[in-house]
Backbone as CSV, one residue per row, in Angstrom:
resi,resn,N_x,N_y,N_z,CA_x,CA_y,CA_z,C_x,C_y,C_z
1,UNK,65.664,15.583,23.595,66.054,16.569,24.614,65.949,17.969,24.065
2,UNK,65.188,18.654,25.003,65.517,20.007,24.416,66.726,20.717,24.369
3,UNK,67.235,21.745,23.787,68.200,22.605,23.772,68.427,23.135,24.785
4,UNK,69.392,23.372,25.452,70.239,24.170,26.200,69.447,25.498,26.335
5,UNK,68.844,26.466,27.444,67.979,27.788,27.494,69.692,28.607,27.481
6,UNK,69.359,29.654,26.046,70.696,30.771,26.158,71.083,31.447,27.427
7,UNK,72.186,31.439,27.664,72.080,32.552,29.076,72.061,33.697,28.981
8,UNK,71.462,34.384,29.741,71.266,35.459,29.943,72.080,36.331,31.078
9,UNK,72.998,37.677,29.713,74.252,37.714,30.793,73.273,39.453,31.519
10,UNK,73.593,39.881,33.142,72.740,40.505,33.919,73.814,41.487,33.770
11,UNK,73.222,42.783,32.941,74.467,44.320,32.949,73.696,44.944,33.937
12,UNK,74.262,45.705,35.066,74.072,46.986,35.498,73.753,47.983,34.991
13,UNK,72.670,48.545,35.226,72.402,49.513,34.204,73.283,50.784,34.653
14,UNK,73.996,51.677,33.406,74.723,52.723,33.763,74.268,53.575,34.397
15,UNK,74.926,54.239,35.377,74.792,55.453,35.993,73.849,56.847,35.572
16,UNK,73.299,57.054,36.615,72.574,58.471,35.909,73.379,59.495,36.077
17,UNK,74.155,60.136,34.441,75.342,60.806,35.014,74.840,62.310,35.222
18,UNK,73.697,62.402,34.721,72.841,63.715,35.137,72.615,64.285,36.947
19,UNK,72.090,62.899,37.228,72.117,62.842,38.880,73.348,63.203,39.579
20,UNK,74.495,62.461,39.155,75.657,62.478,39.958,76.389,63.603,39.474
21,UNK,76.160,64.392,38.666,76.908,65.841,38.289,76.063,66.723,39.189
22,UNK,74.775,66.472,39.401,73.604,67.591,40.232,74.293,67.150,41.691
23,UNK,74.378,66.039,42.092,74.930,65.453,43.514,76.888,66.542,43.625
24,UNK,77.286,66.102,42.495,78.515,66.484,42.918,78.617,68.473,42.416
25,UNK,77.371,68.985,42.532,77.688,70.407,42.250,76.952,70.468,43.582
26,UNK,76.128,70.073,44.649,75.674,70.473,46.006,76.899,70.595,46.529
27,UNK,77.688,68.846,46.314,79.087,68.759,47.694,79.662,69.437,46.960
28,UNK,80.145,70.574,46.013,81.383,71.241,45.729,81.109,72.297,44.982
29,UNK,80.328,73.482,45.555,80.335,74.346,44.463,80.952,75.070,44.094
30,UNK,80.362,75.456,42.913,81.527,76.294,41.519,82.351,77.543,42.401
31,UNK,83.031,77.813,42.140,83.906,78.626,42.445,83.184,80.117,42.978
32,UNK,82.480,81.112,42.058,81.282,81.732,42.542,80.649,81.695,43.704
33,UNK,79.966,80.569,43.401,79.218,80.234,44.897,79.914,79.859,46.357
34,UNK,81.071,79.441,45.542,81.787,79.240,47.290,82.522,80.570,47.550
35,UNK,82.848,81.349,47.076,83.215,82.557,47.526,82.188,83.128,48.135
36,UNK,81.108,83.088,47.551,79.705,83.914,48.294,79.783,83.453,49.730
37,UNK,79.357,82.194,49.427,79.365,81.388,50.852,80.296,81.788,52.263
38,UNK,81.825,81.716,51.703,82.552,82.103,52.456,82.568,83.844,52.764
39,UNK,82.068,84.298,52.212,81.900,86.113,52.774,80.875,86.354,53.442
40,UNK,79.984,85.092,53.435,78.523,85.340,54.025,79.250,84.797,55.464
41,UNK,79.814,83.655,55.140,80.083,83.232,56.835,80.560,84.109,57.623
42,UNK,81.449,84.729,57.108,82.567,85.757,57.340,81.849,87.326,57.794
43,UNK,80.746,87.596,57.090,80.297,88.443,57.354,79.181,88.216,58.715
44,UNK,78.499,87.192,58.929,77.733,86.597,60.032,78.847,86.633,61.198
45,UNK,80.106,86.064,60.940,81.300,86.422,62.431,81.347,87.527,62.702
46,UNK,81.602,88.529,61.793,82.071,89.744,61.733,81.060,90.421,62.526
47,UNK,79.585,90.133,62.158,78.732,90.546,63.369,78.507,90.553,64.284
48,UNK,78.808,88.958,64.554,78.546,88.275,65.654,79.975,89.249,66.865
49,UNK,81.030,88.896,66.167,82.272,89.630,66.703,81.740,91.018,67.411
50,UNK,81.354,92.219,66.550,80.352,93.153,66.799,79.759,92.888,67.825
51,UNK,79.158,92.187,67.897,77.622,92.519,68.990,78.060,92.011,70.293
52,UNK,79.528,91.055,70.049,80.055,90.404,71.766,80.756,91.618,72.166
53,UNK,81.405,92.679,71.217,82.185,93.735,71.520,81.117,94.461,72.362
54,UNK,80.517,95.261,71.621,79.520,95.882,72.480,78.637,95.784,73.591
55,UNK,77.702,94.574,73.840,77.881,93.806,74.647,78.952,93.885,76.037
56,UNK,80.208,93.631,75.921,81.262,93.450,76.550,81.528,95.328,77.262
57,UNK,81.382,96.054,76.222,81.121,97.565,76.499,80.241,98.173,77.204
58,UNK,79.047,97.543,76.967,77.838,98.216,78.341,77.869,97.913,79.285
59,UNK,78.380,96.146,79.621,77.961,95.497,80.839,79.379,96.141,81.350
60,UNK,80.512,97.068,80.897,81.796,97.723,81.772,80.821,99.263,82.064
61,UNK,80.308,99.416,80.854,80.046,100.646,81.641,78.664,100.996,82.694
62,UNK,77.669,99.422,82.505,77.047,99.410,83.576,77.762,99.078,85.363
63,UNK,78.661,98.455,84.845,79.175,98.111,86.074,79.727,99.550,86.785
64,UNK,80.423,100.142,86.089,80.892,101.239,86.615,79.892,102.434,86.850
65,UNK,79.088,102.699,86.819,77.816,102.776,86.692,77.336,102.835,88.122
66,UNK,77.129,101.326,88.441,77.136,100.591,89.516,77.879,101.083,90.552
67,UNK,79.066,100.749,90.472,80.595,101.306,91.085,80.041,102.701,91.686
68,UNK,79.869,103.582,91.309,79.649,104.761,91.512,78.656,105.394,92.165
69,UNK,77.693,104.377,91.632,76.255,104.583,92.556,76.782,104.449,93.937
70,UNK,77.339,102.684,94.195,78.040,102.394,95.576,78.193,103.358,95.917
71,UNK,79.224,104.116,95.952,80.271,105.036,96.202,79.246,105.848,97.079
72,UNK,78.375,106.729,96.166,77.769,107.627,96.621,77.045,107.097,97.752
73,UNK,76.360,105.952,97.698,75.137,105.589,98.708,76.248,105.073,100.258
74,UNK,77.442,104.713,99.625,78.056,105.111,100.961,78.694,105.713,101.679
75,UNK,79.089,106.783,101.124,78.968,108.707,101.080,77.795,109.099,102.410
76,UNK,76.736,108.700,101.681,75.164,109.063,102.176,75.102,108.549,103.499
77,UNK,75.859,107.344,103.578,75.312,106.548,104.769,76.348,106.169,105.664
78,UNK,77.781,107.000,105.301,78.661,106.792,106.462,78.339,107.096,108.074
79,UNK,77.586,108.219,108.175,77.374,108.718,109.666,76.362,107.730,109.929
80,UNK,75.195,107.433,109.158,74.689,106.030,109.947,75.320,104.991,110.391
81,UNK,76.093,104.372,109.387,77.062,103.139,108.981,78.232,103.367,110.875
82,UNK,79.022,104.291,111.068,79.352,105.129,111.843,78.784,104.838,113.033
83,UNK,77.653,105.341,113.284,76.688,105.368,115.003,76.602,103.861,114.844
84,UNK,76.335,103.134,114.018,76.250,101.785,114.651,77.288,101.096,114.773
85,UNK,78.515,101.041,114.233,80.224,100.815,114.878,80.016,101.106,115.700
86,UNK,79.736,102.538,116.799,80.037,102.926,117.560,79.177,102.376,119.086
87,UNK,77.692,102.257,118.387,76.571,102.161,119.731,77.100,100.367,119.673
88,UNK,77.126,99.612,118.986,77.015,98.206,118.778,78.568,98.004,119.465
89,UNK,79.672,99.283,119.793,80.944,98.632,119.916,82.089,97.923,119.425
90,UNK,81.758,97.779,118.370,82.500,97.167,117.197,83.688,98.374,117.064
91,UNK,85.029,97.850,117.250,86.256,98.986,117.150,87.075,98.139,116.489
92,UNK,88.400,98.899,116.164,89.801,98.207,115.806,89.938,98.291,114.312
93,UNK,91.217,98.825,114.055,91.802,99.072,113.120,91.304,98.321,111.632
94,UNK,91.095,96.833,111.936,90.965,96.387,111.268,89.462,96.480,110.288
95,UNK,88.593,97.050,110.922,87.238,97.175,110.718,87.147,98.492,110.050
96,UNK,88.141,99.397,109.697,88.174,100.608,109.311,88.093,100.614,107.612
97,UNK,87.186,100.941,106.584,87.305,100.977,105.516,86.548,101.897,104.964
98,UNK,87.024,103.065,105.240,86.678,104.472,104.422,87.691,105.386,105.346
99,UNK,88.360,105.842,103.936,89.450,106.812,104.447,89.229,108.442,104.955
100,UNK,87.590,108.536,105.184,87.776,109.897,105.802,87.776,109.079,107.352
101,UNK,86.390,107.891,108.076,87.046,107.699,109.179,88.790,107.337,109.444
102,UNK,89.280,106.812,108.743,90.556,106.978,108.966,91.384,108.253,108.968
103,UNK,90.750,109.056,108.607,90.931,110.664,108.691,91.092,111.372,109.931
104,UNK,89.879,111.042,110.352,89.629,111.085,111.908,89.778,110.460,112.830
105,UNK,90.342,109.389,113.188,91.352,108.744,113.637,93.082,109.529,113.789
106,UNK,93.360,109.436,112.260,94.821,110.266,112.612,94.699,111.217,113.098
107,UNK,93.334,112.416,113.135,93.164,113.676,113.437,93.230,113.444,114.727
108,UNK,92.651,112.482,115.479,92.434,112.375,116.840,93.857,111.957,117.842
109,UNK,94.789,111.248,116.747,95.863,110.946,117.543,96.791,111.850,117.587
110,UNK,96.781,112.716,116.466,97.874,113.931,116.534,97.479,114.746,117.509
111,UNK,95.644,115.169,117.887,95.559,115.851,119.110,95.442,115.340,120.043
112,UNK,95.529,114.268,120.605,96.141,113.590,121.700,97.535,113.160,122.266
113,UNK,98.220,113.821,121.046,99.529,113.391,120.882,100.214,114.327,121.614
114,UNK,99.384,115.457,122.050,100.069,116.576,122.631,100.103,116.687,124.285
115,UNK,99.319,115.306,124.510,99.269,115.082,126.357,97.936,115.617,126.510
116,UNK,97.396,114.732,127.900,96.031,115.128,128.215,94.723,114.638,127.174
117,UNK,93.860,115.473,128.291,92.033,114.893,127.507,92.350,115.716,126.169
118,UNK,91.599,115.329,125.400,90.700,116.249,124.037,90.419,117.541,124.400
119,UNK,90.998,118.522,124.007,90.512,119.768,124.313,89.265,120.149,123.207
120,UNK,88.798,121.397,124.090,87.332,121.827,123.520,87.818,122.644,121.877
121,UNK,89.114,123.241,121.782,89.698,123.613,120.561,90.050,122.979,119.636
122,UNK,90.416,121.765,120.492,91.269,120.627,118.772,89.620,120.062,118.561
123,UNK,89.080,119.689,119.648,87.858,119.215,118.831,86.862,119.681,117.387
124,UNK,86.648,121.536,118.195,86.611,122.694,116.996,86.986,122.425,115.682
125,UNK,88.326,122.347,115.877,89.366,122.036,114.816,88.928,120.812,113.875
126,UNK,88.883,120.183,114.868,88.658,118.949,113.771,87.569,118.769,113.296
127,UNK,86.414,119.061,113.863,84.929,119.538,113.469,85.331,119.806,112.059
128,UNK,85.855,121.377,112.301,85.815,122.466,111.176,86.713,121.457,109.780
129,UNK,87.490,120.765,110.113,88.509,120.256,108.974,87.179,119.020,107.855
130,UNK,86.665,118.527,109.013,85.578,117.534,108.355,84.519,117.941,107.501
131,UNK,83.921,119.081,108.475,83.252,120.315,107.938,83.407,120.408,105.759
132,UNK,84.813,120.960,106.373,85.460,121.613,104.927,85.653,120.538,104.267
133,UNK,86.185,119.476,104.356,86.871,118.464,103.534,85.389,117.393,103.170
134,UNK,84.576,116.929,104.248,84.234,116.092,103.891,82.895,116.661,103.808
135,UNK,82.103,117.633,103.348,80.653,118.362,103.475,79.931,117.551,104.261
136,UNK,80.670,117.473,105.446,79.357,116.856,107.006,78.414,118.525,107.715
137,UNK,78.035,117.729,107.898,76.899,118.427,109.167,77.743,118.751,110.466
138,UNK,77.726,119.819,111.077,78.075,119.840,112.511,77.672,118.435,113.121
139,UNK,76.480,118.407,112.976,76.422,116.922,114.120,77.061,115.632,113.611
140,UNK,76.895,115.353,112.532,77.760,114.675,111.479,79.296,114.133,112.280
141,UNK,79.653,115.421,112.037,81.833,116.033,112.572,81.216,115.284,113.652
142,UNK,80.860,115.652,114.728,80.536,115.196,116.751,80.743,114.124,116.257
143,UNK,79.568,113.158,115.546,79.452,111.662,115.580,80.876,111.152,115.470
144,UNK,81.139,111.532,114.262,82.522,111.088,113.986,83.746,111.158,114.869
145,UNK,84.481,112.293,115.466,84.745,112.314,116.384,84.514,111.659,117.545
146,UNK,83.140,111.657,118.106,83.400,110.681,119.320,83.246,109.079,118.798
147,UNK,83.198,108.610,117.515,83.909,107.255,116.826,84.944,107.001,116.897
148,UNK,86.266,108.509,116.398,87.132,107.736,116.322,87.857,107.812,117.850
149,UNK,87.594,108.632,118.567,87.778,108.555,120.138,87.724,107.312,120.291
150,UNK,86.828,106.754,120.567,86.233,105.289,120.948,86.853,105.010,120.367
151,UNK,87.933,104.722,118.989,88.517,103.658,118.056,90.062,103.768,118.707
152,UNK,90.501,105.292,119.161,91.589,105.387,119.715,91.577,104.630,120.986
153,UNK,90.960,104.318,121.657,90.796,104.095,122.796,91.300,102.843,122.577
154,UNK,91.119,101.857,122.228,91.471,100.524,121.850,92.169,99.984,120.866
155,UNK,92.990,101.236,119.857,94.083,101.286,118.988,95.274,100.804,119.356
156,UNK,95.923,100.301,118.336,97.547,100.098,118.847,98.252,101.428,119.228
157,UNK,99.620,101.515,119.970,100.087,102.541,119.742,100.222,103.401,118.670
158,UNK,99.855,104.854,119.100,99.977,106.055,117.984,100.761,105.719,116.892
159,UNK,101.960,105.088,116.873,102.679,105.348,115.832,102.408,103.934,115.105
160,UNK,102.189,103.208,115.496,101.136,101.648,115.108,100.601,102.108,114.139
161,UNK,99.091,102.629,114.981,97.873,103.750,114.297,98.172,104.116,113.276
162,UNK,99.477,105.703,113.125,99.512,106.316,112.011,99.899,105.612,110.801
163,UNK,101.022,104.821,111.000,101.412,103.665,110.100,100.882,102.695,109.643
164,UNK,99.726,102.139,110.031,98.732,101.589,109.569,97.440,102.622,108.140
165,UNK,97.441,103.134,109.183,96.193,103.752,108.447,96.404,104.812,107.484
166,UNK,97.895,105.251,107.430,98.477,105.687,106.334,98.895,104.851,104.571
167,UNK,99.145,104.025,105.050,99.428,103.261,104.313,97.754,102.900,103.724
168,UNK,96.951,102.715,104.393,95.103,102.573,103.957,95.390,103.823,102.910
169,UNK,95.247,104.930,103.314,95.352,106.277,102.713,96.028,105.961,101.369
170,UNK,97.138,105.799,101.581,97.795,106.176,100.517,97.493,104.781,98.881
171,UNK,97.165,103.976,99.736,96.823,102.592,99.039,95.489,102.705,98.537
172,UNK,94.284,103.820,98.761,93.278,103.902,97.693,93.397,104.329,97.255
173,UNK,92.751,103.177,96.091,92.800,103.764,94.371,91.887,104.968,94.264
174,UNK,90.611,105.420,94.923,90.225,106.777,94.911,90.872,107.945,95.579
175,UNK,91.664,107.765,95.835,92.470,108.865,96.463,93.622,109.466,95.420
176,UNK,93.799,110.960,95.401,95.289,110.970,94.625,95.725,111.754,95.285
177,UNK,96.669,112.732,94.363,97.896,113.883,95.421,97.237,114.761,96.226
178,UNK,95.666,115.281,95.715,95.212,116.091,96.376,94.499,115.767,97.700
179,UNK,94.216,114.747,97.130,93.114,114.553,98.799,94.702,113.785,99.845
180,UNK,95.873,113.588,99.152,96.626,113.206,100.655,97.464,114.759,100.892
181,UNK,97.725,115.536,99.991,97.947,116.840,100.383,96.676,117.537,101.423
182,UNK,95.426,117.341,101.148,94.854,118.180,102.039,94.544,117.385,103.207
183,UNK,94.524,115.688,103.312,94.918,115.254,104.550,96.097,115.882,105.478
184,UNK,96.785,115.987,105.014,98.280,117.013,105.940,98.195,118.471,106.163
185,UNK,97.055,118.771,105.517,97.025,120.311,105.933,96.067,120.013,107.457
186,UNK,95.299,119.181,107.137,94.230,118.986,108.472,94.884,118.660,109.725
187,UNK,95.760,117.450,109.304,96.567,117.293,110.314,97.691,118.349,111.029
188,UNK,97.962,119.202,110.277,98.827,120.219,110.645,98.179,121.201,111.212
189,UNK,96.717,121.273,110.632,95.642,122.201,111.589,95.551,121.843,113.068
190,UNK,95.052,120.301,113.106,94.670,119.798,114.484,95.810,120.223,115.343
191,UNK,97.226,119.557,114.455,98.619,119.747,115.771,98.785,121.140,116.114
192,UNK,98.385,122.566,115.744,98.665,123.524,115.924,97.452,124.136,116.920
193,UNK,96.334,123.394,116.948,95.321,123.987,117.660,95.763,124.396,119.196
194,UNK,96.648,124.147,119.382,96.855,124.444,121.399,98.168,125.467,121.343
195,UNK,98.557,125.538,119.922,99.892,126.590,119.937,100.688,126.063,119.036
196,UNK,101.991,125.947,118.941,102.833,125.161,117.963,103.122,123.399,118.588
197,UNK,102.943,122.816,117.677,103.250,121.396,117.594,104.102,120.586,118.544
198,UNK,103.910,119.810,119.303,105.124,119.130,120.464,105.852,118.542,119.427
199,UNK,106.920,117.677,119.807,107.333,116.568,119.577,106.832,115.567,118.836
200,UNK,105.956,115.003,120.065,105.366,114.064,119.957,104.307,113.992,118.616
201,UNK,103.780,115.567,118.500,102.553,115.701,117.390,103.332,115.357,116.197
202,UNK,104.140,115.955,116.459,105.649,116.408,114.991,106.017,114.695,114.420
203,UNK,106.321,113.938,115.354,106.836,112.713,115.394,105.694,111.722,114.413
204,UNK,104.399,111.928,114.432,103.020,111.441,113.830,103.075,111.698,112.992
205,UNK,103.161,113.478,112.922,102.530,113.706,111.371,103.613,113.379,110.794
206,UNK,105.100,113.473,110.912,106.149,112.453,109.855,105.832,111.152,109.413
207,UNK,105.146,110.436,110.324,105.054,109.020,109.845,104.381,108.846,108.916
208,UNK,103.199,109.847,108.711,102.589,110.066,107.554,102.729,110.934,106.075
209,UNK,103.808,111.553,106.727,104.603,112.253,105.638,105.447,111.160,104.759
210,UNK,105.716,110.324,105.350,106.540,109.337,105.080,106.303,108.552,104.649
211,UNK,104.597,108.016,104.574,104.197,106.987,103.806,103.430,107.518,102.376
212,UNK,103.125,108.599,102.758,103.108,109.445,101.503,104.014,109.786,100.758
213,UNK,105.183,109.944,100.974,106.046,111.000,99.918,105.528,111.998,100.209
214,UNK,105.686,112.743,101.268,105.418,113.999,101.168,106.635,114.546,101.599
215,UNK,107.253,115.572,100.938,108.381,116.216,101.664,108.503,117.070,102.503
216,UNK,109.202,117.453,103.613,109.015,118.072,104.662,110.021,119.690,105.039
């Protein structure tokens, strides 16, 4: 019989500890390098932070921008905007959103407030106040005027009216002390156009004194 074949015992060969020091300096680097790392990230936010700021800054001041353009182009285009309320029939308080026609409206009820048609003087008057306040055209003032005629016509009662549309007044944010101070001078123009003020005119322009803070 032959002999027994020796066994042969199977070692694992050791580790490449060269490899696994190169492996474990990728996942964890030296102290150095991870500071870099972390100021680089830090500095990439810091930009990034930057550029959403600014960003965030143009598209406010394009908007407002915007805002303003509005404003003007409907400035430009109230007396058009205006004749077609008026030819199309479209009335009522509720449809009112620009505070010079609401201007002319109160102007119209304080001189109606005094009894009778529209006289050929308060009309003058109120022409001339639109004139000054709002840089219209003579024909401009007419249009407007015979708008808010037509708007009175189918208004709630006067003191409804003033109380409504005062409160419009005083509630835009483009409006401040001056433009509701020189609203009350107009109105105090219109009520005086036939002589001194009735009652009744007196009784209006308080209600609007009143939603203003204005003292009397």
């Amino acid at each position: 019989m032959s002999s027994p074949r020796p066994t042969q015992q199977l070692t694992q060969p050791a580790a490449d500890n060269s490899l696994v020091t190169r492996l474990n300096d990728v996942a964890r680097p030296s102290g150095a390098r991870y500071t870099f790392l972390m100021q680089f990230i830090l500095g990439i936010l810091t930009i990034l932070v930057a550029i959403g700021v600014w960003s965030w800054r143009l598209r406010m001041a394009r908007d407002g921008a915007r805002e303003a353009a509005d404003l003007a182009r409907t400035a430009a285009n109230l007396p058009r905007r205006l004749a077609f309320k008026y030819k199309s029939g479209r009335n009522g308080l509720d449809l009112i959103d620009d505070p010079r026609e609401a201007a002319s409206i109160m102007m119209m009820e304080i001189a109606r407030a005094r009894g009778g048609p529209l006289t050929d003087r308060q009309s003058d008057v109120i022409s001339e106040e639109m004139i000054r306040h709002f840089n219209f055209t003579l024909d401009e003032a007419h249009e407007l005027i015979a708008h808010a005629a037509w708007v009175t016509n189918k208004a709630p009662l006067p003191q409804e009216t003033m109380r409504r549309l005062s409160q419009m007044i005083v509630a835009d944010k483009y409006l401040g002390p001056k433009e509701v101070v020189d609203l009350d001078s107009m109105l105090v123009a219109v009520s005086e156009a036939e002589g001194a003020p009735t009652k009744d005119q007196l009784s209006l322009l308080q209600v609007f004194r009143d939603k203003a803070g204005l003292r009397t």
